[in-house]
N, C-alpha and C positions, 0 to 999 in steps of 0.2 A: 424158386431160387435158381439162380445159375451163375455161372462164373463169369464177371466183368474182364472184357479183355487186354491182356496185362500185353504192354510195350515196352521192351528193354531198351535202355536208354546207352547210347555210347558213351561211355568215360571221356575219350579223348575230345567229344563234341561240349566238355563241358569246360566252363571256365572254376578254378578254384585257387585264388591268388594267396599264398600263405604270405605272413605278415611276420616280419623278424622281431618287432619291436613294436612295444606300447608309449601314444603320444603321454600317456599318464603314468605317472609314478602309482604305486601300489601304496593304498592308503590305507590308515589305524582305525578310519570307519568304521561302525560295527550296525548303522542304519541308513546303509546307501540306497538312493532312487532313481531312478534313471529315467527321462522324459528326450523323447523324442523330441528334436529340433528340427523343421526340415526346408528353411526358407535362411539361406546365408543375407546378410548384411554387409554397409560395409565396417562396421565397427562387430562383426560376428559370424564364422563358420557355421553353418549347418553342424548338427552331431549328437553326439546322445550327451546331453547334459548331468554330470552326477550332483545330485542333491543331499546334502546332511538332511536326512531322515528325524533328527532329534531337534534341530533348531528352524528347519525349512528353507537354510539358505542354501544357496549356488555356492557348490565345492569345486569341481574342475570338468574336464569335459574327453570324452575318449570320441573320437572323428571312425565314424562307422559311415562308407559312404557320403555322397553331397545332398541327397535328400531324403534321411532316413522318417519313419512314420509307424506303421505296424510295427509293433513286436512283439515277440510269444516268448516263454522262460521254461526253462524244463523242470521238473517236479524237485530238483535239488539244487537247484538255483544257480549254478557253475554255469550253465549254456545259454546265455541269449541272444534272441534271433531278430533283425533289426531290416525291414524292409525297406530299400534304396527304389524312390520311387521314379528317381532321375535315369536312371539303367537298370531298371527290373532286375537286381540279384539280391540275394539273402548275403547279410553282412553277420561274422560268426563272431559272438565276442563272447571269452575267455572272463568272468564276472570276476573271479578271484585276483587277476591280477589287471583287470582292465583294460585287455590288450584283444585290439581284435586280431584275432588269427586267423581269417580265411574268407572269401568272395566265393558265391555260389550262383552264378549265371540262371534265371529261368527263362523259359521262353515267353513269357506276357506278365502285365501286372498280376500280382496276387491279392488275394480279397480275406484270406484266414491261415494262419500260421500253427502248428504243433511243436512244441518240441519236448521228445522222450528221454527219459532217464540213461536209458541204451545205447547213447549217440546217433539215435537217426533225427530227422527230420521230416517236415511236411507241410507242402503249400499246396493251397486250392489255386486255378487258375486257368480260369473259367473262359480264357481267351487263345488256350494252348493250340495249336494245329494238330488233328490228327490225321492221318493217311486213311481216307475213304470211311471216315466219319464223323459224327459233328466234333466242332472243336469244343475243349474242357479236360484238364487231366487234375488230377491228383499225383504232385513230383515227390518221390520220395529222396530225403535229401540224407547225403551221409556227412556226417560234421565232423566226422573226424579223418578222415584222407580227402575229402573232399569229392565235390559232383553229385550227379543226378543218379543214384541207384537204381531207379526204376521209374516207368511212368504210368499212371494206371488211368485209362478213357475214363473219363466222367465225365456226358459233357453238360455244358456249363455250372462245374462244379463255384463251391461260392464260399461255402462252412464249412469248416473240420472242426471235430471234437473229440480228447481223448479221454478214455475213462483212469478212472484213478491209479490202476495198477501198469498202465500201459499195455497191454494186451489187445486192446478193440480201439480204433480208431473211426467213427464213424463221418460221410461225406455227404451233404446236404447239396443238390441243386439248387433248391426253391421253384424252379415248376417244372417237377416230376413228383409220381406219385411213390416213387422207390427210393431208399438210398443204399448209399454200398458200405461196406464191413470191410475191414482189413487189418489184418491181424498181425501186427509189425513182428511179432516175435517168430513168423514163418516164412517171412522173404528170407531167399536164397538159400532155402531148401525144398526138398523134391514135394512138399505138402501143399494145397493150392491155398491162397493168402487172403482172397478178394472174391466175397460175396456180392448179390446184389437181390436185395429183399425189398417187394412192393409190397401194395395192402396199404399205404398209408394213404391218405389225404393233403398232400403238398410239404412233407415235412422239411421242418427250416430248422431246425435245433433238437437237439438233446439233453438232456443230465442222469447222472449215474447215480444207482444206490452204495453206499460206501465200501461196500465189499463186491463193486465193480459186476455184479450179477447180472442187474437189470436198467435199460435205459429206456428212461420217459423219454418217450419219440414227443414233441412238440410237434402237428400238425396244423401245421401255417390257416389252413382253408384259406375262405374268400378273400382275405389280407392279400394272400397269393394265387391266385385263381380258382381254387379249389372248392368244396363244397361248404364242408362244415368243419370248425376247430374244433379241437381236440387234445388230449394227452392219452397217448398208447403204450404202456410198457411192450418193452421188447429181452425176449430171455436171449442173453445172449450166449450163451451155450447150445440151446438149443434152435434159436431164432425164429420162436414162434411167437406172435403177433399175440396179445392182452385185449379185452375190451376196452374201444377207447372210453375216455371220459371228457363227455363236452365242457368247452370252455368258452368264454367271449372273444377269447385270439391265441397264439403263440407264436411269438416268433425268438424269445431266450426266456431263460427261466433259472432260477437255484433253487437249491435241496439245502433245507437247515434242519434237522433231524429226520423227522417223519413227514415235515411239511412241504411243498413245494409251492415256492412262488412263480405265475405264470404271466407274461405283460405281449401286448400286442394290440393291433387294431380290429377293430369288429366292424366292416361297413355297414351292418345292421342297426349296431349299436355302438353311437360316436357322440352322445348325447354330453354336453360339459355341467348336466345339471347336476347341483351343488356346489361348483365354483362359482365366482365372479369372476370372471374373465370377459375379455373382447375374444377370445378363441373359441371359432363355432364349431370344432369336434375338438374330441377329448380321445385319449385311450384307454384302454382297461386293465388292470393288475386284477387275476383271479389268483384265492388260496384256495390248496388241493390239499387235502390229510391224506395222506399216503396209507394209512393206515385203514379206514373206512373206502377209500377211493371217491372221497364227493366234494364237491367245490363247497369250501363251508362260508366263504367271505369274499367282498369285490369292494374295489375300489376304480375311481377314476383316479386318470392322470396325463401327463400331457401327450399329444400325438407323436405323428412321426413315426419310421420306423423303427423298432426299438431293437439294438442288438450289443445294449449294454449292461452289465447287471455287477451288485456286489454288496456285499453284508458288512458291515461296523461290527466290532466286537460288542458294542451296546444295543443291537439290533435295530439300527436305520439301515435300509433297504435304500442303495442309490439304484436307481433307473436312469438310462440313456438312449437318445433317441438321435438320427440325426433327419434335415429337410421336415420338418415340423414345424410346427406355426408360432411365428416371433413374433412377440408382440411389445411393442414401446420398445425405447434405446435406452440399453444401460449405461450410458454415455450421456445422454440427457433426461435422468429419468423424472417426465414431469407428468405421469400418470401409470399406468400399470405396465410391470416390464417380464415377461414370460419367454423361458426359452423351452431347450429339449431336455429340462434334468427335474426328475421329480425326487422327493423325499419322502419312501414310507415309513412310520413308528411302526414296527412289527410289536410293538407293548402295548398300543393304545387306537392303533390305527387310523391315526390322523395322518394328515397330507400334506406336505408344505412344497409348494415350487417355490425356488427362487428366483429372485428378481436380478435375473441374468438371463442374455440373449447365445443365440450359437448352438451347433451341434454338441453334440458329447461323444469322445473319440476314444477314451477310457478312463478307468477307475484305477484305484490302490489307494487301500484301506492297512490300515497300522495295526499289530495287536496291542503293545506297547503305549499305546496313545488315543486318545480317542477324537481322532482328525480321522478323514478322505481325502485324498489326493484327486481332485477332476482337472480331465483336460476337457474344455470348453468354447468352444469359439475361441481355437488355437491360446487360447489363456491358460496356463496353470495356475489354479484354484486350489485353494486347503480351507477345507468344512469342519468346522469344530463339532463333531458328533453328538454333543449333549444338548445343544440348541439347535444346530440344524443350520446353522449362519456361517459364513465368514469366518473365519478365527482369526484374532486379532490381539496379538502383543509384541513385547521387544524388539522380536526377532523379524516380525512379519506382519508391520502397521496398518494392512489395506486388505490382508487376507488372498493377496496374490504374488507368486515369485517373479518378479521381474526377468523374462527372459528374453532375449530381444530374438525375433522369429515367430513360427507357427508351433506351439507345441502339439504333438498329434497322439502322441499316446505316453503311459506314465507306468512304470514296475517296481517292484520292490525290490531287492538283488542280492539283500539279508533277509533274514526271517526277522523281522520286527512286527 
């Protein structure tokens, strides 16, 4: 282990444009959504779209930046973080009253977003410049005065992931055998904040056990250059390394009890036997019992690289992938139509792709309802969760919101 070398960031080199007034009135919502817009029109501004959460139509729209796309939410849903892909800055919006309040300059695009309970912030960004080494930092970002708090080398940093209590933040490259630790609750005191722990095998992701203890290191392997996949816990108190447990890939994964779902690509094994498909690889979904520590079940699913994941309150398991093999047009579909979005039954373990084309950019799942919100080949999509299709009534004919633009990713901004 040893300590990654931390770069203080100038305040005054930072830009943080505070915002007097929201273009939106504060609304009696009580199941707002919020979907990334980020290709203006001319009958439409780019902007975060809000969505009635309870009927799936288009309610108004708060103008965050001209091409916003990523965003990340803080664990109490007041702070969301809205990436302007037109000028590389984080756009700060205030959820309560829908008002953005503040521009946070980075130096390159960003590729993963955090945001803590605490008012900090964090972007991966993997294209940063650093003085007399490779370029990649991890910015830590302060959301409430505004600017770049700190910058920490990682280079070609890519993933961030925080664990549940805020405390550990961990930062994935994808081809390095090491990631780093950083402990948001110790910047800006005299305690060192930023670890850097190898031993792994290419690790690309994380997830945490619910009391924030230990994190399943996903180890990308040969998907990302490396040897062999894996799943390693990591203590993170003490940061000593677990026996890994081999897997057919990792590159995201979720924890729903004991179990942990694991999806990625296997160049070994990319075989689509059991579909009918025109797609000549497949990917892999591995379950891990946490409990035994042993892969107890596999399934295939569609390719691509996979760094989307998200659980139904009725236990459909959406998967997302993006640059995976499309197959037929959903536009014409006069034979079989495959994109990058699978559907596991966690109850029965059956498989359903749907017959829709396009990447998958994110997820938001309702507990209140039993719909998915996908963004899909810039389409917003709503999945009725008990059949696995399209949802389709009153409100919502086609089982898509008409949004005029590119949707790029989609949050929830209540707890519903």
């Amino acid at each position: 282990m040893k300590n990654a070398a931390l770069l203080l960031a100038v305040f005054g080199l930072t830009t943080f444009a505070f915002v007097a007034c929201s273009s939106n009135k504060t609304t009696r919502l009580t199941a707002r959504i919020l979907a990334s817009q980020s290709v203006s029109s001319p009958t439409a501004a780019a902007g975060l779209v809000i969505i009635n959460g309870e009927y799936d139509t288009r309610f108004s729209e708060i103008q965050a930046g001209t091409a916003p796309g990523l965003m990340a939410i803080n664990p109490n849903r007041t702070t969301l973080l809205a990436f302007d892909t037109a000028t590389n800055s984080v756009e700060v919006v205030n959820t309560k009253t829908q008002a953005l309040t503040g521009t946070i300059s980075l130096p390159g695009p960003t590729t993963s977003m955090v945001a803590l309970a605490t008012g900090s912030g964090f972007a991966a960004v993997p294209s940063a410049p650093i003085n007399a080494a490779p370029p990649g930092a991890v910015e830590i970002l302060n959301l409430a005065s505004g600017g770049i708090a700190a910058t920490i080398n990682v280079p070609n940093a890519q993933t961030l992931v925080a664990s549940p209590d805020g405390t550990k933040v961990l930062a994935f490259a994808g081809d390095s055998d090491a990631l780093t630790v950083v402990s948001p609750l110790l910047v800006n005191t005299s305690n060192p904040y930023v670890t850097t722990v190898s031993g792994f095998d290419r690790p690309a992701y994380a997830v945490f056990s619910a009391d924030s203890s230990t994190a399943y290191v996903l180890n990308c392997g040969p998907e990302c250059g490396g040897a062999k996949a894996s799943v390693q816990p990591l203590n993170l108190a003490t940061l000593a390394l677990g026996t890994p447990i081999p897997v057919d890939a990792g590159t995201i994964g979720l924890i729903n009890g004991s179990t942990l779902y694991v999806v990625g690509n296997s160049p070994t094994n990319e075989s689509c036997a059991g579909q009918t498909t025109a797609a000549t690889t497949c990917g892999r979904l591995n379950i891990v019992d946490l409990t035994s520590m042993t892969v107890t079940a596999s399934a295939v699913i569609t390719d691509g690289y996979h760094n989307r994941i998200d659980l139904s309150t009725n236990g459909q398991l959406f998967i997302g992938s993006h640059t995976c093999t499309n197959v037929g047009n959903v536009n014409n579909p006069t034979g079989e139509v495959r994109g990058c979005l699978t559907i596991f039954n966690t109850q029965t373990n059956a498989v359903v792709i749907p017959p829709v084309n396009g990447d998958v950019t994110g997820f938001q799942s309702l507990t209140t309802r039993d719909v998915e919100y996908v963004a899909e080949g810039g389409i917003l999509r709503v999945y009725d969760t008990t059949i696995d299709s399209l949802l389709l009534n009153s409100y919502i004919t086609t089982g898509i919101i008409n949004i005029t633009g590119q949707i790029i990713d989609v949050k929830a901004i209540d707890f519903i």
